[in-house]
N, C-alpha and C positions, 0 to 999 in steps of 0.2 A: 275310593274307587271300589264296586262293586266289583267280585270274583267271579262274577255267573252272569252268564249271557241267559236276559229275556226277550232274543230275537225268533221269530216266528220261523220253523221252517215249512215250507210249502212244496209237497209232492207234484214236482209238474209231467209225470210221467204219461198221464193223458195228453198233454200238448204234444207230446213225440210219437205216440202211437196215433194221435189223430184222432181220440176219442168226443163225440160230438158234445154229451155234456162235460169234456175239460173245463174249455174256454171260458165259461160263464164260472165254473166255480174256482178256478185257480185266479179270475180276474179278481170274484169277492174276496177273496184270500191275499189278492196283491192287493186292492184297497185297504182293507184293515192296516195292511202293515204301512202303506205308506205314509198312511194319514195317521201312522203311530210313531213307529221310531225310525220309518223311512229307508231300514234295515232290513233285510231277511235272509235266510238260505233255503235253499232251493236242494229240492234230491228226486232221482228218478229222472236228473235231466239227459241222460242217455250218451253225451260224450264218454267215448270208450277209455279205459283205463293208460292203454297203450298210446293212446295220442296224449294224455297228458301227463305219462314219466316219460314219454320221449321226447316233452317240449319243454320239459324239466331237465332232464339230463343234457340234451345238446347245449340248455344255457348255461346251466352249471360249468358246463365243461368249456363254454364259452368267456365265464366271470374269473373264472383261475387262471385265464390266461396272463402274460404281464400287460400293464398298460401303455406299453409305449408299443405293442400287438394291437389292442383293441384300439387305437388310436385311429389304427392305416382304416376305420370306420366312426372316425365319430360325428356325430348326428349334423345333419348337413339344414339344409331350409325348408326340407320336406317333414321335419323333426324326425326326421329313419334314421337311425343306426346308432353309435353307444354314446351314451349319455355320463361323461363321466362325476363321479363323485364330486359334491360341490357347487353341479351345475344348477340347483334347482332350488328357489327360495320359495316357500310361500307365505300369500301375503300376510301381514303381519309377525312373521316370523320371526325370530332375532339370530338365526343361525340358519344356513342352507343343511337342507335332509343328509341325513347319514346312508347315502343309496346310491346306487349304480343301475341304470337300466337301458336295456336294449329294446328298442321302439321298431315296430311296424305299420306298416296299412297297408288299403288295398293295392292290390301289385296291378299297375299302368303301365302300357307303354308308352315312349316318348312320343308316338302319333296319336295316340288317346284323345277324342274329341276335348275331355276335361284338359285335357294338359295344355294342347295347342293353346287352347282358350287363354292359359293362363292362371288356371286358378290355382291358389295357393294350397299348399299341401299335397299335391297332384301328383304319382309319376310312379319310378320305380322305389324298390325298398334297395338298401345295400345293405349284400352279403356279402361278406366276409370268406374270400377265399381259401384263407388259413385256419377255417370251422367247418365244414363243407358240411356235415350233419343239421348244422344250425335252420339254414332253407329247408328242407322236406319237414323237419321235426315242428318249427314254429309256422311254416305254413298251414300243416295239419291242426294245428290246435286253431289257426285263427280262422279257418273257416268252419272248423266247428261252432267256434264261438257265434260266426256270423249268420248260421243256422239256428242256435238257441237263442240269438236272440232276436232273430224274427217271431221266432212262436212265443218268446216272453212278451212284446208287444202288444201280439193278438191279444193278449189276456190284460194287458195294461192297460187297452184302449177300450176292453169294456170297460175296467172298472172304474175309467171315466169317462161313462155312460158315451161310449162313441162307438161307432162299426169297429170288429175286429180287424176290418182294411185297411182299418184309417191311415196307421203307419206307413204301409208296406212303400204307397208309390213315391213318401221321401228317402225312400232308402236303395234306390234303385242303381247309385255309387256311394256307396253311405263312407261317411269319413272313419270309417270304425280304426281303432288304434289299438294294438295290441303290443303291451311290452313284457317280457319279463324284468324283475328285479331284484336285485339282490344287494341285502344291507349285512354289512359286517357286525361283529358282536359291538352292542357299546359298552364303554366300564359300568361299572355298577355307580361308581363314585361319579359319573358325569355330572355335570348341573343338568337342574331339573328343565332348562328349556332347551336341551338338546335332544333330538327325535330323529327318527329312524325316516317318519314323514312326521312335519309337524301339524296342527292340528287346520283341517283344512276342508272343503265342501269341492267335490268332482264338478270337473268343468261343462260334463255333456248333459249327455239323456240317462242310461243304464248304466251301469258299469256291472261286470258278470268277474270276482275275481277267485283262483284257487290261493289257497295257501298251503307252506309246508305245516310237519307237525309243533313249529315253536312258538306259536303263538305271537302276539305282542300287538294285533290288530284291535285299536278301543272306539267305540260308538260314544259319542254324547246323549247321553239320554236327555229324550226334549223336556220331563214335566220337573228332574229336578237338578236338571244342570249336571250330575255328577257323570263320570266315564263309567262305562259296561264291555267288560270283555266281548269281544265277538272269535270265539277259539275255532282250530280248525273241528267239524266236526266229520267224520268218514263216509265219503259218497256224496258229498254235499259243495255246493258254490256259493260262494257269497253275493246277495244282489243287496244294489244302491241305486238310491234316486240322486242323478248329479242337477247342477244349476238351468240348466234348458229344459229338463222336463220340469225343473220347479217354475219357471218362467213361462214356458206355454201355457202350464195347465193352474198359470195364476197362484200357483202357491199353494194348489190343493193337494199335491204330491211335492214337497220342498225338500230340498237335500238335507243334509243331518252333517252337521262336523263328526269329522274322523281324524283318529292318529294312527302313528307304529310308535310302537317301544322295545328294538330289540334288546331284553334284559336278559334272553334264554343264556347266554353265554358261548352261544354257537352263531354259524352265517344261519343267515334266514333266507327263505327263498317266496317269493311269489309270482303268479302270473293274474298282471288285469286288462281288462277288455273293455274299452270304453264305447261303446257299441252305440254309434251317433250318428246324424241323417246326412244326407248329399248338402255338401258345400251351398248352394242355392236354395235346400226348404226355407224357409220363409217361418219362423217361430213365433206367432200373435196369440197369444190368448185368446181373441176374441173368436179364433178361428173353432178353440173347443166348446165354444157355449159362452164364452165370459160376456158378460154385455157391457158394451165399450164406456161405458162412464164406469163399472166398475176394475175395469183393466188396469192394474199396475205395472204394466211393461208395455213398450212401443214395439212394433215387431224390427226383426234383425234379421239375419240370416245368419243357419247354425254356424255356418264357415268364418263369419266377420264374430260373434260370440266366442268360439273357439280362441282364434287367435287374438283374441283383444285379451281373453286367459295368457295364453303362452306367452305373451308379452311381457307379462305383470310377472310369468311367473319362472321363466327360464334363461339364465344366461346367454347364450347361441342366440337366442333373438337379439341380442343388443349387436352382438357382431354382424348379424344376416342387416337390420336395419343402417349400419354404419354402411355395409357394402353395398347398401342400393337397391 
């Protein structure tokens, strides 16, 4: 395993001030990388310091609580609220992640045209009345999120040669999901196939994550199979191409396996943001240029995609499915 991260970072400090030649060149910059190692970090993305130690602290302060506290919220069929330790395999795995995490989305209410309808995933989030800081703290960071990553789009959908619009009108109740999480120390002595996350490909379109300072986030590097640090670096976010944007855009932007290894010796703490389109976009290749005899995927809808993931990949769906 290589010690040093060769992940590109990319200043998108033009996309927040609105500079007219950002878009075109943070898009060639988010080409290069995607159709590299599929990895990058981003700086100058303009989320203020204050929203994300205070969406850090409230969760922190949220994970120490006991578990039979974090309980009176755990994750219901909207996938909102704590997810505890254990609950989460992915595929091929031989052991469920060493993690705990507290899940968001868009906050709906119960007359919400989405919700009446029915759609899956729809509604409010649950907070936790016994963390009262947890709501303002993790609301604040999740619409920052949902701000940077409209303007990461604009630049993603040049860089595959499409209108910087292209995005915007699937995301107009985007399923964007934001959790924090938090993985306890693992032994140094564990077996080797126990992980923090084991190694795995994001289920959406982007994923925008922070981490703390302990590291233990590894990238697959594509040309020679081996693992590549991806550390925290200061001012900086980490962006990924998940399985939907590698399935629209045919595989020209394809997700990249990832792990955690918490080896630091300490909790580890992160916050990720799966930043994904309205339950009903409609995700066909053909729709970005692909020409349908070369199309490797039939289209889906990101919402029936999503959860056909959370099926495969989370405990709570087996009980949500038992109960109908």
């Amino acid at each position: 395993m290589v010690d040093m991260t060769s992940l590109p970072v990319i200043d998108v400090s033009g996309l927040v001030t609105g500079s007219a030649s950002a878009v075109p060149q943070v898009g060639a910059a988010i080409r290069d990388a995607c159709t590299g190692p599929g990895f990058f970090y981003v700086s100058g993305h303009g989320v203020p310091e204050a929203v994300i130690s205070g969406a850090v602290g409230a969760a922190r302060d949220f994970f120490h609580l006991p578990p039979e506290t974090k309980e009176r919220v755990r994750a219901n069929k909207l996938h909102r609220g704590w997810h505890a330790m254990g609950g989460a395999l992915m595929e091929g795995a031989k052991h469920t992640d060493r993690k705990e995490f507290f899940s968001i989305g868009l906050e709906l209410p119960e007359d919400d045209p989405a919700v009446l309808a029915g759609e899956a995933l729809r509604g409010p989030n649950q907070w936790p009345d016994f963390a009262p800081s947890l709501r303002p703290a993790m609301s604040a960071y999740y619409d920052a999120m949902l701000a940077l990553g409209g303007r990461l789009l604009r630049a993603v959908a040049v860089g595959l040669d499409l209108d910087e619009g292209f995005f915007a009108p699937r995301y107009t109740k985007p399923l964007q999901r934001t959790q924090a999480i938090f993985y306890p120390p693992q032994d140094v002595g564990a077996e080797e196939e126990v992980y923090g996350v084991a190694p795995h490909t994001d289920f959406g379109c982007i994923t925008l994550l922070w981490q703390d300072d302990n590291g233990g986030l590894q990238v697959r590097e594509r040309r020679s199979g081996g693992w590549i640090d991806a550390p925290p670096l200061p001012g900086t976010l980490v962006v990924n191409v998940g399985d939907l944007l590698g399935r629209w855009s045919n595989d020209r932007f394809a997700s990249t396996p990832h792990r955690v290894v918490n080896r630091s010796g300490r909790e580890r703490m992160s916050i990720a943001t799966f930043h994904d389109p309205d339950f009903g976009a409609v995700i066909d290749p053909r729709e970005l240029g692909t020409p349908a005899g070369e199309a490797r995927y039939e289209p889906i809808t990101a919402g029936r995609h999503i959860l056909n993931r959370f099926d495969q990949a989370f405990g709570y769906r087996k009980a949500v499915a038992a109960a109908g």
